[in-house]
Structures are given as structure tokens and as C-alpha cells.
N, C-alpha and C positions, 0 to 999 in steps of 0.2 A: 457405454464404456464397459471394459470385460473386468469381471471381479480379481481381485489379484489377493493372493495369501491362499492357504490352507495346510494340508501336510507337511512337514517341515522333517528335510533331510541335512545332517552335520556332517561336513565334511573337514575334517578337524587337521588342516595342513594349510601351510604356505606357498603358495606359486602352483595353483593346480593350474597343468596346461593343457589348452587346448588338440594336443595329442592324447591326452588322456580322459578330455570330455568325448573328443570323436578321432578313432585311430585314422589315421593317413589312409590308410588301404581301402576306407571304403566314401572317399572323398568323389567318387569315379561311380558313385549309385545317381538316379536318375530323377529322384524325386526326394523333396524333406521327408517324406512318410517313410521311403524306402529306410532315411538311417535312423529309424524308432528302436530295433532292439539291440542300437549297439553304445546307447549311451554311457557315459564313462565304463566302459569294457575293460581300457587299461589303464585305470586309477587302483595304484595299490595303497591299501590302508587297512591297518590291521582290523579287524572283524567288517570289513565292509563288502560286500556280494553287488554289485551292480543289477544284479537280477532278483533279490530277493524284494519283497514284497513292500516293504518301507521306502525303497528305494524307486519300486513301478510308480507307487500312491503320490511320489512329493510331488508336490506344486509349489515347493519354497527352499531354495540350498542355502545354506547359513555356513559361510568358509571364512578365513583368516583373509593375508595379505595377497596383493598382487592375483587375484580371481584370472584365468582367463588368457595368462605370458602364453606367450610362445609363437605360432607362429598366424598370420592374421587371417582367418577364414571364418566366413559367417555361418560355416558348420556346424562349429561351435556351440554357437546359441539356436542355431533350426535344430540341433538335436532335441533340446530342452523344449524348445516351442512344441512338438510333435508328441512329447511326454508329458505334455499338460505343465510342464516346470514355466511360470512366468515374472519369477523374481527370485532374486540372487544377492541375498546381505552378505559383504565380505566388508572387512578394513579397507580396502582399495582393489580395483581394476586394470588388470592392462588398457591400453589409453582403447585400442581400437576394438575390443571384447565390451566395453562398457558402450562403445557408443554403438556398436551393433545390438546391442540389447534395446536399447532405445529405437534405432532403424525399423524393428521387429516390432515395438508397440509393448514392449519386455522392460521390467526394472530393473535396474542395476543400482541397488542401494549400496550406500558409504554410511557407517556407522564407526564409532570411533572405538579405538581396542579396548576401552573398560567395556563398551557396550556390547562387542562381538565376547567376550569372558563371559559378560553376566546372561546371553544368549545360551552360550555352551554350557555354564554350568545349571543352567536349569533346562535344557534340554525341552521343549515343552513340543507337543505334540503336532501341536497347530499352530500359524501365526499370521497373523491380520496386519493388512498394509489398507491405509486411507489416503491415497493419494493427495488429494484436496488438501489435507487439512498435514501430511508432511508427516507422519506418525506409522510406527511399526507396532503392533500391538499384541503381546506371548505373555501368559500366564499373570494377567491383571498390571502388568508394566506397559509402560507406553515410551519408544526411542522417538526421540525425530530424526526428521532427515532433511534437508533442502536440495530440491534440485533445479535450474536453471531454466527458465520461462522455456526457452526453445526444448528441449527433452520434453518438459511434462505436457507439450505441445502434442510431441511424437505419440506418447505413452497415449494421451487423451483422446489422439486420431485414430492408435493402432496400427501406427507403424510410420517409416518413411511415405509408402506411397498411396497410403488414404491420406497423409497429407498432403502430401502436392498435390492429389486429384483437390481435393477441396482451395488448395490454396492458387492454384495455378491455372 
């Protein structure tokens, strides 16, 4: 099973969408690799660079409400896949961004808003997820999380379809 957590990028807004994890225009490339340098390209947020160096390193996005709105493409999250990002703490998910997170073999944690506060305001560099045992773990704190037999299924296999090859 692939390790999940490390660098940790904040993305400090509500309703980031899917046009702004992966613009429209390059929905029409050929391969998930192909759209690697264009992740959140049109997310604006005050001192945020999509290309700066914190931003290449995360393997872990930590956002507010509704992660993911907009419109439903699994682009979204092959971007992240391709950028080494394979977990995503927000307050909540659009319903079909969270369950493509999972399809991919990808987290999509739900923590509840004192917990995503107490995240942002300590800001920590790095952040550890234990699947097994339900726990997000950043600067000596430890969140839980619960997520649904069938998901931690997906998560556990690496995706949609190393499960069904295994289950079918």
C-alpha cells in the first residue's frame, strides 16, 4: 500500500473548483502526465504561486468547504495524482471530486471545521495520514477521520481498477 502524507500545502478558501485545480483548456492533452505543470494554474489566492516550490513539493492540500465544486472530471484529481499530491483534508467535498479521489486509490479526508482551524493555524510542514487506524497526524496532534469499508477498500487496492481486477 503507497504511503500517504508528507508536505503540506494550505489552500485557505471555500469552493475551490475544479476549473481552477485543472483549467478547461487543457482537458484535450493526451496523457495524466501531460497535465503535470498545469496544476492549480487558475487558482487565485493571495501570496499563492502555483509554481513555486512549496507548492511542486506538497503531497498533502489542507482546504476549507466544498473541496473539488464545479464541474465533474477526473482531471481534477489526475492532476494531483501526477504531482505526487495523494490526500486532500478539507471540511467537505463535492459528492463526485471525493469519490474520484478514492476511484484513483487517493484520500479525500473530511475533518470537521474546528479541526481544519486548528490545521491552518498551525500551519505545520508536514502531515501524516494512517489509514488503518483513521488518524491525520501534524505537529504532535492527531484528527480522526472515518471513512466507509468500500473507500478504504479502494484506497487499500489503489484505486478503482486494481480492485476489480482483484475482486472480479
Amino acid at each position: 500500500m503507497k504511503h500517504f502524507g508528507g508536505a503540506s500545502l494550505f489552500l485557505d478558501r471555500h469552493d475551490i473548483n475544479t476549473d481552477e485545480i485543472i483549467p478547461a483548456k487543457y482537458l484535450t492533452e493526451n496523457s495524466k502526465l501531460d497535465l503535470k505543470p498545469y496544476m492549480l494554474e487558475d487558482l487565485r489566492l493571495e501570496g499563492f504561486d502555483p509554481a513555486s516550490a512549496e507548492a511542486r513539493a506538497a503531497r498533502v492540500i489542507v482546504s476549507r468547504q466544498n473541496f473539488g465544486c464545479g464541474s465533474s472530471r477526473e482531471h481534477a484529481v489526475w492532476v494531483f495524482e501526477v504531482n505526487g499530491i495523494n490526500v486532500v483534508i478539507a471540511e467537505s467535498f463535492a459528492r463526485i471530486f471525493r469519490q474520484n479521489m478514492f476511484n484513483c486509490g487517493m484520500l479525500a479526508i473530511e475533518l470537521p471545521s474546528a479541526d481544519i482551524a486548528t490545521l491552518f493555524a498551525a500551519r505545520p510542514a508536514e502531515i501524516g495520514v494512517d489509514l488503518e487506524q483513521g488518524l491525520v497526524k501534524a505537529d504532535g496532534r492527531e484528527f480522526f477521520f472515518t471513512l466507509n469499508s468500500f473507500d478504504r477498500d479502494l484506497v487499500r487496492a489503489g484505486g478503482w481498477l486494481a480492485y476489480a481486477d482483484r475482486k472480479y
